[in-house]
C-alpha positions as a Markdown table, in Angstrom:
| # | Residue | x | y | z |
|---|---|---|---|---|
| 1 | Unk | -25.4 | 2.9 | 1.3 |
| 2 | Unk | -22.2 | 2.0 | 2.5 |
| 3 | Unk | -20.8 | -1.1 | 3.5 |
| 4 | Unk | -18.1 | -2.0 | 6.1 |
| 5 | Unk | -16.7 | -5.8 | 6.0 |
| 6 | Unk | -15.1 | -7.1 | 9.3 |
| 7 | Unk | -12.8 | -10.3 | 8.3 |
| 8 | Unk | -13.5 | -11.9 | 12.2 |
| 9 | Unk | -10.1 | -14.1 | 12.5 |
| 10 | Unk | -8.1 | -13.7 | 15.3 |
| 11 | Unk | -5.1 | -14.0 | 13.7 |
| 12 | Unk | -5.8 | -10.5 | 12.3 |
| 13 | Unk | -9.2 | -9.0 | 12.5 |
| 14 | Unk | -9.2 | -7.0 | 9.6 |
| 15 | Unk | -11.9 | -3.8 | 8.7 |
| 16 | Unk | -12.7 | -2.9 | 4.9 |
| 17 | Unk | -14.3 | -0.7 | 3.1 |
| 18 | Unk | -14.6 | 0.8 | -0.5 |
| 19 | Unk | -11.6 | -0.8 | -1.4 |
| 20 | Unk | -9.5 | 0.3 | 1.5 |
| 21 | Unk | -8.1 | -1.7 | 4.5 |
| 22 | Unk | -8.9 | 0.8 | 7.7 |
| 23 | Unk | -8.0 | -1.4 | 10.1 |
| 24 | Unk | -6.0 | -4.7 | 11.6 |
| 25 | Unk | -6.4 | -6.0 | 15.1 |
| 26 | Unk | -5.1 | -9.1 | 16.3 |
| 27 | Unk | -6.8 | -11.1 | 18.5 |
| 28 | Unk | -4.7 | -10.2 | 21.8 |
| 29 | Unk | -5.6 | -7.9 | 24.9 |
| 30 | Unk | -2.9 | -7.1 | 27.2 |
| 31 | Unk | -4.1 | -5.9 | 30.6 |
| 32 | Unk | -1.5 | -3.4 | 32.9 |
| 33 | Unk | -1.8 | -0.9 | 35.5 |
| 34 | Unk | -5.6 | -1.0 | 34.9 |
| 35 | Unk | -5.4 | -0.3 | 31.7 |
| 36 | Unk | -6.3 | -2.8 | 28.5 |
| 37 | Unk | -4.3 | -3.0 | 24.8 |
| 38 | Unk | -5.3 | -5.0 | 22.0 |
| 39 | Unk | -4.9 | -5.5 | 18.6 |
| 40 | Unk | -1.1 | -4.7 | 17.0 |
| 41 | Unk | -0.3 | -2.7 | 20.3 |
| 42 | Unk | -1.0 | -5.8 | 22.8 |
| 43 | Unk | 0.6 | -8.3 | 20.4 |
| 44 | Unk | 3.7 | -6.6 | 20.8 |
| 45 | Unk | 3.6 | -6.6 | 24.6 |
| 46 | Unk | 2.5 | -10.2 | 24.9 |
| 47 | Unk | 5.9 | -12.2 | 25.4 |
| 48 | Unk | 6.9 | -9.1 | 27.9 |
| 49 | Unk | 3.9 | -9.2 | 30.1 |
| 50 | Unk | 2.7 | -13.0 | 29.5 |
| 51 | Unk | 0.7 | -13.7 | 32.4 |
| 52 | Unk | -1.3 | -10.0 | 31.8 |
| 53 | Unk | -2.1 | -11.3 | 28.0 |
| 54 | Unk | -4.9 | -12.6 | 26.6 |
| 55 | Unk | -5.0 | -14.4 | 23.1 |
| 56 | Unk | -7.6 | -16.8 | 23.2 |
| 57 | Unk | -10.8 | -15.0 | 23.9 |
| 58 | Unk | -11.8 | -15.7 | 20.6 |
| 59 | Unk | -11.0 | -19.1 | 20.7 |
| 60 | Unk | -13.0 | -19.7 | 23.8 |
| 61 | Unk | -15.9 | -17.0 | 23.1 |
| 62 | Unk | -18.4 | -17.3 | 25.7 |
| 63 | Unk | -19.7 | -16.0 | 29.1 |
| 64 | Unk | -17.7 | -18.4 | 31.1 |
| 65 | Unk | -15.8 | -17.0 | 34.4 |
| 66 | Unk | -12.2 | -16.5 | 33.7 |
| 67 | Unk | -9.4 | -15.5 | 35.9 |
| 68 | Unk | -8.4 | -12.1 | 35.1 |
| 69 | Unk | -6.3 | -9.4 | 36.7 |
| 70 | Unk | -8.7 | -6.5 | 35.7 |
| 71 | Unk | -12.0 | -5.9 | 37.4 |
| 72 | Unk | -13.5 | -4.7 | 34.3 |
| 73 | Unk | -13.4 | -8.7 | 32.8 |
| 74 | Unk | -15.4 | -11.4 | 34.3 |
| 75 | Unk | -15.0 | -13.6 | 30.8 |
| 76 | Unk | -13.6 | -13.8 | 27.6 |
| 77 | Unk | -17.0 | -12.0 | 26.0 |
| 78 | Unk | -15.7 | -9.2 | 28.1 |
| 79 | Unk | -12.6 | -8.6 | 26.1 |
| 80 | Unk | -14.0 | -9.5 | 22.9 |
| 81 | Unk | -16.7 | -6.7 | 23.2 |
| 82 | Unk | -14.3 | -4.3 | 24.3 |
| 83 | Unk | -12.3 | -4.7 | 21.1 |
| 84 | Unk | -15.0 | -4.7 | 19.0 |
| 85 | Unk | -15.8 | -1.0 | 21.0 |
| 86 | Unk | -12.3 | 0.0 | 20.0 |
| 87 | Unk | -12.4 | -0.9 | 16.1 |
| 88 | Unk | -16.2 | 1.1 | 16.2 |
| 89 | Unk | -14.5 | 3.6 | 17.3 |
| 90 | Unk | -11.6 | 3.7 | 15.3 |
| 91 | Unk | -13.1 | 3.2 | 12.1 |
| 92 | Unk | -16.0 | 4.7 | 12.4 |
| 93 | Unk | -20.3 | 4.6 | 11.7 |
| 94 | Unk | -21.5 | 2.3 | 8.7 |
| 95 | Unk | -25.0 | 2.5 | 7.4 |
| 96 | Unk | -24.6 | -1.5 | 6.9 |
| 97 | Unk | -22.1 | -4.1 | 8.3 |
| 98 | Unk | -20.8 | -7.7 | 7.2 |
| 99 | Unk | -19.4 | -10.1 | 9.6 |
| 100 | Unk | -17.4 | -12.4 | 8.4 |
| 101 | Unk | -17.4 | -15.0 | 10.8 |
| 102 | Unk | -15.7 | -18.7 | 10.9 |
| 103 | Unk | -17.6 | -21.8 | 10.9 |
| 104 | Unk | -16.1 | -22.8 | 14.5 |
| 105 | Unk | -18.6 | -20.4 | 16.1 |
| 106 | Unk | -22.0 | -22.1 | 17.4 |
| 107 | Unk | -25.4 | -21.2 | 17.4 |
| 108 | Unk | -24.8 | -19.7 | 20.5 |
| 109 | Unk | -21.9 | -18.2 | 20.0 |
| 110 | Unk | -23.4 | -16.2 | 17.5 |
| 111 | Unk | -25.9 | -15.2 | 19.1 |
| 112 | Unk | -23.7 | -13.8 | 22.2 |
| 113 | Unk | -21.5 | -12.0 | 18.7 |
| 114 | Unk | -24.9 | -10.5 | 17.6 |
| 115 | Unk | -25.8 | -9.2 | 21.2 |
| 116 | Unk | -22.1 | -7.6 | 21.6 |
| 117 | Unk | -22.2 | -6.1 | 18.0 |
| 118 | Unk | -25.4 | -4.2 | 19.4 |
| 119 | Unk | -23.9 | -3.2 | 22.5 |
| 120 | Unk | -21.4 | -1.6 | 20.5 |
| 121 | Unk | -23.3 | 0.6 | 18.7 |
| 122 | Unk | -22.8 | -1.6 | 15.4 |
| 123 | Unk | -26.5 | -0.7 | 13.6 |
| 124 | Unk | -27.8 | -3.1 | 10.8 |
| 125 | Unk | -25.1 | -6.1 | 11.3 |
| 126 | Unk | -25.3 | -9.2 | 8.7 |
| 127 | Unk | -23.0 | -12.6 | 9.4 |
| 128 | Unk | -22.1 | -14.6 | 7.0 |
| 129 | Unk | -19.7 | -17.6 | 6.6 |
| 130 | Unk | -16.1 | -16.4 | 6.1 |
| 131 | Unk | -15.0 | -19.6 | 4.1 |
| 132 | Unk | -18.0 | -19.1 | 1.6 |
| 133 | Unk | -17.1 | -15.6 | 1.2 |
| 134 | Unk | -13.7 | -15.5 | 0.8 |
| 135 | Unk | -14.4 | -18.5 | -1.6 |
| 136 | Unk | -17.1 | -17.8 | -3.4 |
| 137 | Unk | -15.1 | -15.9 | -6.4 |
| 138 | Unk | -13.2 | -19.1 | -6.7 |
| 139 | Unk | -15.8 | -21.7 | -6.6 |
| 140 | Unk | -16.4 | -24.3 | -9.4 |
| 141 | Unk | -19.5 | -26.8 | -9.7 |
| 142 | Unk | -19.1 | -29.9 | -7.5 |
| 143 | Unk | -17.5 | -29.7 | -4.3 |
| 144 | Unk | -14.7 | -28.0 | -2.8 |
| 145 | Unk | -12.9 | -27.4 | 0.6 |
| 146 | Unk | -11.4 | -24.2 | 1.9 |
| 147 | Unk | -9.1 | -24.1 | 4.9 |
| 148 | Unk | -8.0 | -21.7 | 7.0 |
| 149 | Unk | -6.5 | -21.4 | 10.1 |
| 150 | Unk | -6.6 | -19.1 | 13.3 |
| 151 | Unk | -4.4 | -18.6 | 16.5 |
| 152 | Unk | -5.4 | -21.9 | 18.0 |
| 153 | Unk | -6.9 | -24.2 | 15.6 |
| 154 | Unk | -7.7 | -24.4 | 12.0 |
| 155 | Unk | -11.1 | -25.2 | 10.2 |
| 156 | Unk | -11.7 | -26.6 | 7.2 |
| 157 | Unk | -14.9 | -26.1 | 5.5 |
| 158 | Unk | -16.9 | -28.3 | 2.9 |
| 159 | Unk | -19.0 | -26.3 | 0.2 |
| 160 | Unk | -21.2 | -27.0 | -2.6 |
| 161 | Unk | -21.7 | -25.6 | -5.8 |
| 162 | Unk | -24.7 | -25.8 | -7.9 |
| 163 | Unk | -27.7 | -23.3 | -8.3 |
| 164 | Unk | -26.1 | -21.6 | -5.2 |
| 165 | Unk | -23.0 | -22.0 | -3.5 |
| 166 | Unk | -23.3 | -23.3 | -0.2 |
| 167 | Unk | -21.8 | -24.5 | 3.0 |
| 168 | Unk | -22.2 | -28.6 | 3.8 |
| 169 | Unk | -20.5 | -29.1 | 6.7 |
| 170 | Unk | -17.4 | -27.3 | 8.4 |
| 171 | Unk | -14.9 | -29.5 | 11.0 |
| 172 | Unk | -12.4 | -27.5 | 13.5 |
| 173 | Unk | -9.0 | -28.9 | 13.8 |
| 174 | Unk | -8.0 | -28.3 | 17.6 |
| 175 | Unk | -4.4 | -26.8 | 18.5 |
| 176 | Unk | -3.5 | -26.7 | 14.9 |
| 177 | Unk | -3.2 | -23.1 | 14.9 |
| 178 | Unk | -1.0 | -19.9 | 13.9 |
| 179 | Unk | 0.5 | -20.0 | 17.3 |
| 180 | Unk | 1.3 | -23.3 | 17.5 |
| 181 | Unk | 3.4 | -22.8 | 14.4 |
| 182 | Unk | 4.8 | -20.1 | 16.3 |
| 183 | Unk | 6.1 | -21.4 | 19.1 |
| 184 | Unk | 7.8 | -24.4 | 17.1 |
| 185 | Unk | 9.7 | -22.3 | 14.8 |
| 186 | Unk | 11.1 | -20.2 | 18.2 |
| 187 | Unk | 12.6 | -23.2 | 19.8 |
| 188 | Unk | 14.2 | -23.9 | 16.7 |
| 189 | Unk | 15.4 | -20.0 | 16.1 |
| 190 | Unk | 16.6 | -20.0 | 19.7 |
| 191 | Unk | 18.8 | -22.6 | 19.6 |
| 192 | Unk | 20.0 | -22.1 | 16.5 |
| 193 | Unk | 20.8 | -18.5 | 17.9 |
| 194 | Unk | 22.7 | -20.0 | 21.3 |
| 195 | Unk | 24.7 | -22.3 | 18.5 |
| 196 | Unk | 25.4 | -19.6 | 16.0 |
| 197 | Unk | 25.4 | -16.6 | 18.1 |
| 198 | Unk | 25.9 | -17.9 | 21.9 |
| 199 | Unk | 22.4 | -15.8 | 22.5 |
| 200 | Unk | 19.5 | -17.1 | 23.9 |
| 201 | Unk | 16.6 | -14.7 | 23.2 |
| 202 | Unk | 14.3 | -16.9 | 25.7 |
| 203 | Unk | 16.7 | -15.4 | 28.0 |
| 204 | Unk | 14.8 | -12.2 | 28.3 |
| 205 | Unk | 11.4 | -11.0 | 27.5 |
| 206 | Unk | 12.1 | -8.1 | 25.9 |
| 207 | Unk | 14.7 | -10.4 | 23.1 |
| 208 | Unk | 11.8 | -13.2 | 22.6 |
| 209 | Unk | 9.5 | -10.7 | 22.0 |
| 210 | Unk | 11.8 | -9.5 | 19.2 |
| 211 | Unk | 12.1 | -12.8 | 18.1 |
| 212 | Unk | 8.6 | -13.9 | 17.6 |
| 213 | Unk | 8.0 | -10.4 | 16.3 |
| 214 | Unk | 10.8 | -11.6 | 13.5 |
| 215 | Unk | 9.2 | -14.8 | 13.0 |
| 216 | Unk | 6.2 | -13.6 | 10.2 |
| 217 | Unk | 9.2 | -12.3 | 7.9 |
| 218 | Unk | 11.8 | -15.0 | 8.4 |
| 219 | Unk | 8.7 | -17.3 | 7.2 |
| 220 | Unk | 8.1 | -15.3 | 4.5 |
| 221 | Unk | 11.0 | -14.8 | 3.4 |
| 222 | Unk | 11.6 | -18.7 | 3.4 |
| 223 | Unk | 8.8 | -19.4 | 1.4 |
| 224 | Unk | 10.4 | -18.2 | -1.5 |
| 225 | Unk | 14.1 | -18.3 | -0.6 |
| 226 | Unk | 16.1 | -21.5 | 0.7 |
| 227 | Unk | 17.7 | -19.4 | 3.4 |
| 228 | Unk | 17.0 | -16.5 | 5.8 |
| 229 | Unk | 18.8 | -14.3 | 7.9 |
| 230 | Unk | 17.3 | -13.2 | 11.1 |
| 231 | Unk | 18.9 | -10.3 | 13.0 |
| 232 | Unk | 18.1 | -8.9 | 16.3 |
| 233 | Unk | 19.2 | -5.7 | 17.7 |
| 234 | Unk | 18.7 | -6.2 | 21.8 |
| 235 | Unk | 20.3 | -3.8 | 24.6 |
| 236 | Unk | 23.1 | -2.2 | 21.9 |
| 237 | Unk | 24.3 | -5.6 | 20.5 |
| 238 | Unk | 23.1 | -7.2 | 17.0 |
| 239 | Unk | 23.1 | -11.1 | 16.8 |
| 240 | Unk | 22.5 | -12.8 | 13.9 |
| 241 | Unk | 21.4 | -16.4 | 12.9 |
| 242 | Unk | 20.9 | -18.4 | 9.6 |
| 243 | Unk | 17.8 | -20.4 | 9.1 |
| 244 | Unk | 17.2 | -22.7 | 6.2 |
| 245 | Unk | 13.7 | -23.8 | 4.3 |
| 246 | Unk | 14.6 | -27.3 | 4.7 |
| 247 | Unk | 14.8 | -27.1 | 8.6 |
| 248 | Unk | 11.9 | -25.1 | 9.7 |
| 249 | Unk | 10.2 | -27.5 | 6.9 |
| 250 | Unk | 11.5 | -30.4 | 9.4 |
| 251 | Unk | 10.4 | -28.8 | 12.4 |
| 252 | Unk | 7.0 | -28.1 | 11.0 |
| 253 | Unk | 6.2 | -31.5 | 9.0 |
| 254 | Unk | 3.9 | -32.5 | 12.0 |
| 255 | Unk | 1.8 | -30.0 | 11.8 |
| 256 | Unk | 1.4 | -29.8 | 8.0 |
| 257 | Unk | 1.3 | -33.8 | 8.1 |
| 258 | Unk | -2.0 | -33.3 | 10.4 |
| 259 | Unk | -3.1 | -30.7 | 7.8 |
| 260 | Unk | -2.0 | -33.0 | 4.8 |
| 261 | Unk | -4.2 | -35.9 | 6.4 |
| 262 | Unk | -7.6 | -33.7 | 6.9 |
| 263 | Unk | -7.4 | -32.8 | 3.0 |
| 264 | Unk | -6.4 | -36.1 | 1.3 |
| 265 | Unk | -7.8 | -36.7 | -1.6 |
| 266 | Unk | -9.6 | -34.0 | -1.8 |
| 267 | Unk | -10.4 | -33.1 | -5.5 |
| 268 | Unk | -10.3 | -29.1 | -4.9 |
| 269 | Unk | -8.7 | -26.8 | -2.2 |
| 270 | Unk | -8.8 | -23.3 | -1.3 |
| 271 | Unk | -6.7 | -22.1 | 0.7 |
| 272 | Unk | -6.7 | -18.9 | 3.0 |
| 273 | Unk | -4.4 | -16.3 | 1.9 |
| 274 | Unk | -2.9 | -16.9 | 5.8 |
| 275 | Unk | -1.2 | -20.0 | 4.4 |
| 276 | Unk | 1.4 | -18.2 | 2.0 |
| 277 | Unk | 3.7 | -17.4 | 4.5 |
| 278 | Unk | 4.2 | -21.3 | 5.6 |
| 279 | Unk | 7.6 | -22.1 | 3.7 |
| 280 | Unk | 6.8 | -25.3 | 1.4 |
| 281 | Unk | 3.1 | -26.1 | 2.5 |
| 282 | Unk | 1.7 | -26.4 | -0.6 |
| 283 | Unk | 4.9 | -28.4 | -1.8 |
| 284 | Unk | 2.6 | -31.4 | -0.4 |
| 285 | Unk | -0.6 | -30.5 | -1.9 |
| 286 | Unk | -1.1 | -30.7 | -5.7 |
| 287 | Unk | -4.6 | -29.8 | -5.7 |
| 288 | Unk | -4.8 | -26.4 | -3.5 |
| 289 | Unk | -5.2 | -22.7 | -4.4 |
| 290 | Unk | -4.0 | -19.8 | -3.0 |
| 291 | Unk | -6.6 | -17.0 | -2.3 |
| 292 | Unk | -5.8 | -13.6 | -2.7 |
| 293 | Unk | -5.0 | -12.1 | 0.8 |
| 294 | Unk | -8.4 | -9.3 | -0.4 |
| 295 | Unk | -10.7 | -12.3 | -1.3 |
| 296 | Unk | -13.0 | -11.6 | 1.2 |
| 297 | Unk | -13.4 | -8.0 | 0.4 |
| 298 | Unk | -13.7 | -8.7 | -3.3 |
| 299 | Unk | -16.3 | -10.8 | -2.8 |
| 300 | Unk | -18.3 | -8.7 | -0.5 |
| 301 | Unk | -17.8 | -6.1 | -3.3 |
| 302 | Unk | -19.3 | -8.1 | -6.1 |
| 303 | Unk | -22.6 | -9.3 | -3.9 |
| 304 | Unk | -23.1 | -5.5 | -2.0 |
| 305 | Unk | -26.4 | -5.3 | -4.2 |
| 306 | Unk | -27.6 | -8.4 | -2.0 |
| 307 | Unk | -25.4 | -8.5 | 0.9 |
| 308 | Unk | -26.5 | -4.7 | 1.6 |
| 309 | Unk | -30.2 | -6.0 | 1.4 |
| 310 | Unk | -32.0 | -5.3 | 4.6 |
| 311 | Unk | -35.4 | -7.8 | 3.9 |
| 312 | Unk | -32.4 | -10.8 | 3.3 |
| 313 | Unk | -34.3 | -13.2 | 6.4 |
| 314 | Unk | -31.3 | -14.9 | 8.1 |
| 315 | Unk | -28.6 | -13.2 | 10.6 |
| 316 | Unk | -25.8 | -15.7 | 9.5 |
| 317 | Unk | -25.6 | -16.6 | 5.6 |
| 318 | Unk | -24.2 | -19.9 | 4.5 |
| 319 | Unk | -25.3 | -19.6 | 1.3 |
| 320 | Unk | -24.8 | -17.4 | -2.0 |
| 321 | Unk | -26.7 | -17.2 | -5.0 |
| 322 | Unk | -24.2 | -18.0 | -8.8 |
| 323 | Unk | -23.1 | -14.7 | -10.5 |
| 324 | Unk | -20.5 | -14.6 | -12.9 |
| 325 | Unk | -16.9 | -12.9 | -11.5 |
| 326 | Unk | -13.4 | -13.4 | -11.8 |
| 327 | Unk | -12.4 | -15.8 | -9.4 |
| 328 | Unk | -9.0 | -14.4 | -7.0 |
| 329 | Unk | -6.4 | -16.8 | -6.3 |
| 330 | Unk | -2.4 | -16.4 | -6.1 |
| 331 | Unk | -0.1 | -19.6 | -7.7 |
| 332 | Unk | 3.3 | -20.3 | -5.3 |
| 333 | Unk | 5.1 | -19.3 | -8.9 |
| 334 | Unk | 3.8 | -16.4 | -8.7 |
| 335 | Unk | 4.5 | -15.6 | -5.3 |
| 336 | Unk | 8.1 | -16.4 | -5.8 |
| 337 | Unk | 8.6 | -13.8 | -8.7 |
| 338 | Unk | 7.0 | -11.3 | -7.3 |
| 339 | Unk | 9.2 | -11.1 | -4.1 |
| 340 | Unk | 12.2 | -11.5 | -6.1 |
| 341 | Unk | 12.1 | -9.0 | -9.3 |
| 342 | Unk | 11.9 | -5.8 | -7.6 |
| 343 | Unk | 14.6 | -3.9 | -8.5 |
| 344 | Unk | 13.5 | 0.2 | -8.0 |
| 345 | Unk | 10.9 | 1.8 | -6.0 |
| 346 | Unk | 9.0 | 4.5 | -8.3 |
| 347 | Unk | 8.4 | 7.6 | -6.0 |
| 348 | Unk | 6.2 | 10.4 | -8.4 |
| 349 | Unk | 7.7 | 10.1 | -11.7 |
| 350 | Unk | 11.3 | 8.6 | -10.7 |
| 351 | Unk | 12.6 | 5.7 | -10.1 |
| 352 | Unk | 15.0 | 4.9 | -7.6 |
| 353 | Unk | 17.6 | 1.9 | -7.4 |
| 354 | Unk | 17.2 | -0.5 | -4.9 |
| 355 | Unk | 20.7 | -2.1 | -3.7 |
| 356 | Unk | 22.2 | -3.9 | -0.7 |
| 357 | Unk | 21.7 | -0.5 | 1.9 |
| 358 | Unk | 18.5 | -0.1 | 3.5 |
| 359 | Unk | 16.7 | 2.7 | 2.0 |
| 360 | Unk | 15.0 | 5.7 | 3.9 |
| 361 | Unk | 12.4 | 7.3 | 2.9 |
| 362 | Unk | 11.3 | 10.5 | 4.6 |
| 363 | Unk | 8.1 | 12.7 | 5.2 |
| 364 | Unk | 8.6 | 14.7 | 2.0 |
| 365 | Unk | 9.1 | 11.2 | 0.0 |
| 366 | Unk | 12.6 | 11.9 | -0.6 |
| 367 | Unk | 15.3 | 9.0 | 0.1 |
| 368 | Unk | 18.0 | 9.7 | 2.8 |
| 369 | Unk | 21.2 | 7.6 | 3.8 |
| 370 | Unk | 20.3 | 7.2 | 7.1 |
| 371 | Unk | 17.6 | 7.6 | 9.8 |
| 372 | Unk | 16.4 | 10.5 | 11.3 |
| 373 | Unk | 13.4 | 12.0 | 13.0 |
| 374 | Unk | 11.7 | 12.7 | 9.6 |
| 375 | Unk | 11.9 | 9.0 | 8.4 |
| 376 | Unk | 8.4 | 7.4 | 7.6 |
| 377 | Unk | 9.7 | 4.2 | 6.5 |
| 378 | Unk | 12.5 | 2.1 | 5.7 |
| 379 | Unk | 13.2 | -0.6 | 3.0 |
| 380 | Unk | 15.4 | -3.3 | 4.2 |
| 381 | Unk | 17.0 | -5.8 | 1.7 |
| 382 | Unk | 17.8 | -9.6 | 2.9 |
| 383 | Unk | 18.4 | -12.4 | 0.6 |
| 384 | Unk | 17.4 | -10.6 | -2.3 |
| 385 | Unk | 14.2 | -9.7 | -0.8 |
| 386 | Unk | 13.0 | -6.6 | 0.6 |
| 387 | Unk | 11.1 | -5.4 | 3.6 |
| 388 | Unk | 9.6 | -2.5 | 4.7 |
| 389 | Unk | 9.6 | -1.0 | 8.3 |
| 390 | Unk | 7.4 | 1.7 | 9.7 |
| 391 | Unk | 9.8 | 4.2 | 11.5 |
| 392 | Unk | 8.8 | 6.9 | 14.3 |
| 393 | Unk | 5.4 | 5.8 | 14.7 |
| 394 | Unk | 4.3 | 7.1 | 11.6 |
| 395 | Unk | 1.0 | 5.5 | 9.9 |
| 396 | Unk | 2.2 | 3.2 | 6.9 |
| 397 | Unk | -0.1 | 2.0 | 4.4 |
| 398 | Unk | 1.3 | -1.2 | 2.4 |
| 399 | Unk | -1.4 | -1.7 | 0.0 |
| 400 | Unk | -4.2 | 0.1 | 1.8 |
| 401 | Unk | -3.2 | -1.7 | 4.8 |
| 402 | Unk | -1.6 | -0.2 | 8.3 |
| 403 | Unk | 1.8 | -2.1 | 8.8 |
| 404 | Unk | 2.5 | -2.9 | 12.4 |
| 405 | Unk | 5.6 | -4.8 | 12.1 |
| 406 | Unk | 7.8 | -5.4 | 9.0 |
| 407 | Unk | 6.7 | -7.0 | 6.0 |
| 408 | Unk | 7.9 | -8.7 | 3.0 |
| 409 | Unk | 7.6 | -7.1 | -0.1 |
| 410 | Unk | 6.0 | -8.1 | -3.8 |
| 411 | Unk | 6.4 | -6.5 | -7.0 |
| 412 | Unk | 3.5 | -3.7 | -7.3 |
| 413 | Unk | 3.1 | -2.8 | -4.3 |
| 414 | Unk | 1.6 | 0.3 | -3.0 |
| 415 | Unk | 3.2 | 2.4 | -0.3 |
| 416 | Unk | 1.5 | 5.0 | 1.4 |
| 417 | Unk | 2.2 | 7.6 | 4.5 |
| 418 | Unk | -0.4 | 9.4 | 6.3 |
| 419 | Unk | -0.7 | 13.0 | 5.2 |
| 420 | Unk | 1.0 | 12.4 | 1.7 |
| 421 | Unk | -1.4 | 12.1 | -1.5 |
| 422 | Unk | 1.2 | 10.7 | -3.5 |
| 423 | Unk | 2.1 | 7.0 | -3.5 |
| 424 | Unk | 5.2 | 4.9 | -4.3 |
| 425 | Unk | 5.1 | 1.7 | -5.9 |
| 426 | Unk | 7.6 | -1.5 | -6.2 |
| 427 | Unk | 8.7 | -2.0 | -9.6 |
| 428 | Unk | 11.1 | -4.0 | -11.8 |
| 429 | Unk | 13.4 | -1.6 | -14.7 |
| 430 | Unk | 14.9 | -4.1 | -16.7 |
């Protein structure tokens, strides 16, 4: 029997199975000329057609009237059942499905999930708690907290570990969310754009959609380096702009003070993976944990036997029973090394030098100096990092995951293009 996991946060609603990452969809709908885009495709159109977007359906799931420019949505259950239609259909039947779904949804609110899920052709559906899953490989006796945060708020979840692991209690932080942090760091980028630059990329839509499209990377990168350099190509002219650690850490103190406040003294924390890419966050905290970014798909992995049980009597789990497994979490040492010591990327049986040119990488996995029509991907260095890029559309898996926008890259990881068997890999040749 197989089994298909659905991570439910809008941040990045993300589908697994067997291993494999077949999906990611963001939690925005874009509505124009009739028509309706979600997921990676809408979030890219968001800053350029702002009063057609939607990005808090999911945040204010229910069957509320909204205002909406389409006929076809009445309320925000509306949209979210229409992207749940789309990721059916783009991933395909499932003899079983596991919802991973955040403590901030109500009684009723799952209820109105459960109803969609059926209207959607989704047979044999099981919630569960996404903290506790995403946890559970991590958990020690005693009690522990896991936090995690969304596009408009954050919730921080209270579990117990004894016989079973269990959820207590959970508490939603309001407008301590993902896009919150968002819109900070782009005042601060602007400006420091108009005073490095004399560009304002608020000016336009098309250049702030470019910047908070650059955002994710200049994070990560900063997270790991003390500087970052953010470039944007807009209407044939490059700008560029440097943006220290120790700044965005100013500009964001706030929010991770209102973070810092929820978890004090706190004797254990687990963390979402979602919180890597915050530049010195767990600098504060010297009690937290990193989860691997694949927790909860490990962890649905190790309980299929049960999870894929159809007599288990309750639609939303908050509880797990002990088994012994090897618990998934990342240390911020860690992280740092292994976006620092690449040094070749290992294509087949050779290894090719990385240096300070941005590396090509076409349909026949061969390298080329420049971009063309055959180019799958691109690896970009900055900083003594490097990214990678998708190029011509093509369908880039980093990891077993699509990449929609560019991302930083770790030692080890796994590139793959659609329609090639064979694989590259990050290493380090001393």
């Amino acid at each position: 029997m197989s089994l298909t996991i659905i991570d439910l946060n809008d941040t990045n609603i993300r589908v697994g199975k067997d291993a494999q990452i077949l999906l990611n969809s963001p939690g925005y709908a874009v509505i124009k000329d009739d028509k309706i885009a979600f997921g990676a495709h809408a979030a890219k159109l968001n800053r350029i057609y702002p009063r057609n977007t939607h990005n808090d359906y999911w945040y204010r799931f229910s069957q509320d009237a909204i205002q909406s420019t389409s006929n076809q949505i009445r309320h925000n259950a509306d949209l979210a059942y229409m992207q749940l239609a789309e990721i059916y259909e783009q991933t395909g039947e499932s003899s079983k499905w596991l919802i991973a779904v955040p403590a901030s949804f109500n009684q009723e609110q799952l209820a109105l999930l459960l109803g969609l899920l059926k209207a959607a052709n989704y047979e044999d559906v099981q919630l569960i708690d996404s903290a506790l899953l995403a946890s559970v490989n991590s958990l020690n006796k005693g009690e522990q907290l896991h936090l995690d945060i969304q596009l408009h708020q954050s919730v921080l979840t209270s579990m117990e570990t004894d016989d079973k692991h269990r959820v207590i209690t959970s508490n939603v932080l309001p407008e301590v969310g993902l896009l919150d942090i968002y819109e900070q760091c782009a005042k601060f980028i602007s400006n420091e754009f108009i005073n490095q630059s004399r560009f304002d990329p608020h000016h336009n839509a098309e250049s702030e959609q470019l910047l908070f499209e650059n955002i994710p990377i200049c994070l990560s990168k900063l997270t790991t380096s003390s500087m970052s350099k953010l470039d944007l190509e807009y209407q044939g002219n490059s700008y560029s702009t440097n943006i220290t650690r120790e700044a965005v850490m100013e500009i964001l103190s706030p929010i991770y003070d209102s973070f810092y406040k929820r978890i004090e003294g706190s004797k254990q924390l687990l963390l979402s993976h979602r919180f890597r890419m915050l530049p010195g966050f767990l600098d504060g905290l010297n009690n937290a944990r990193l989860l691997d970014e694949f927790a909860v798909f490990t962890s649905a992995n190790n309980y299929s036997t049960l999870l894929q049980n159809t007599d288990l009597n309750a639609n939303y789990l908050s509880e797990l029973p002990v088994i012994e497994v090897t618990e998934q979490f990342t240390s911020p040492n860690t992280e740092e090394r292994q976006a620092t010591d690449i040094t070749h990327i290992l294509i087949g049986n050779t290894a090719y030098k990385l240096d300070e040119k941005n590396c090509y990488i076409a349909s026949n996995n061969k390298i080329e100096a420049s971009l063309d029509s055959n180019t799958q991907y691109s690896i970009q260095p900055n900083d003594g990092h490097y990214s990678i890029q998708a190029e011509n559309n093509s369908q880039v898996l980093l990891n077993n995951v699509m990449i929609n926008d560019k991302q930083l890259l770790r030692l080890g990881d796994n590139i793959k293009t659609a329609g090639i068997e064979a694989s590259s890999t990050l290493i380090k040749v001393p």
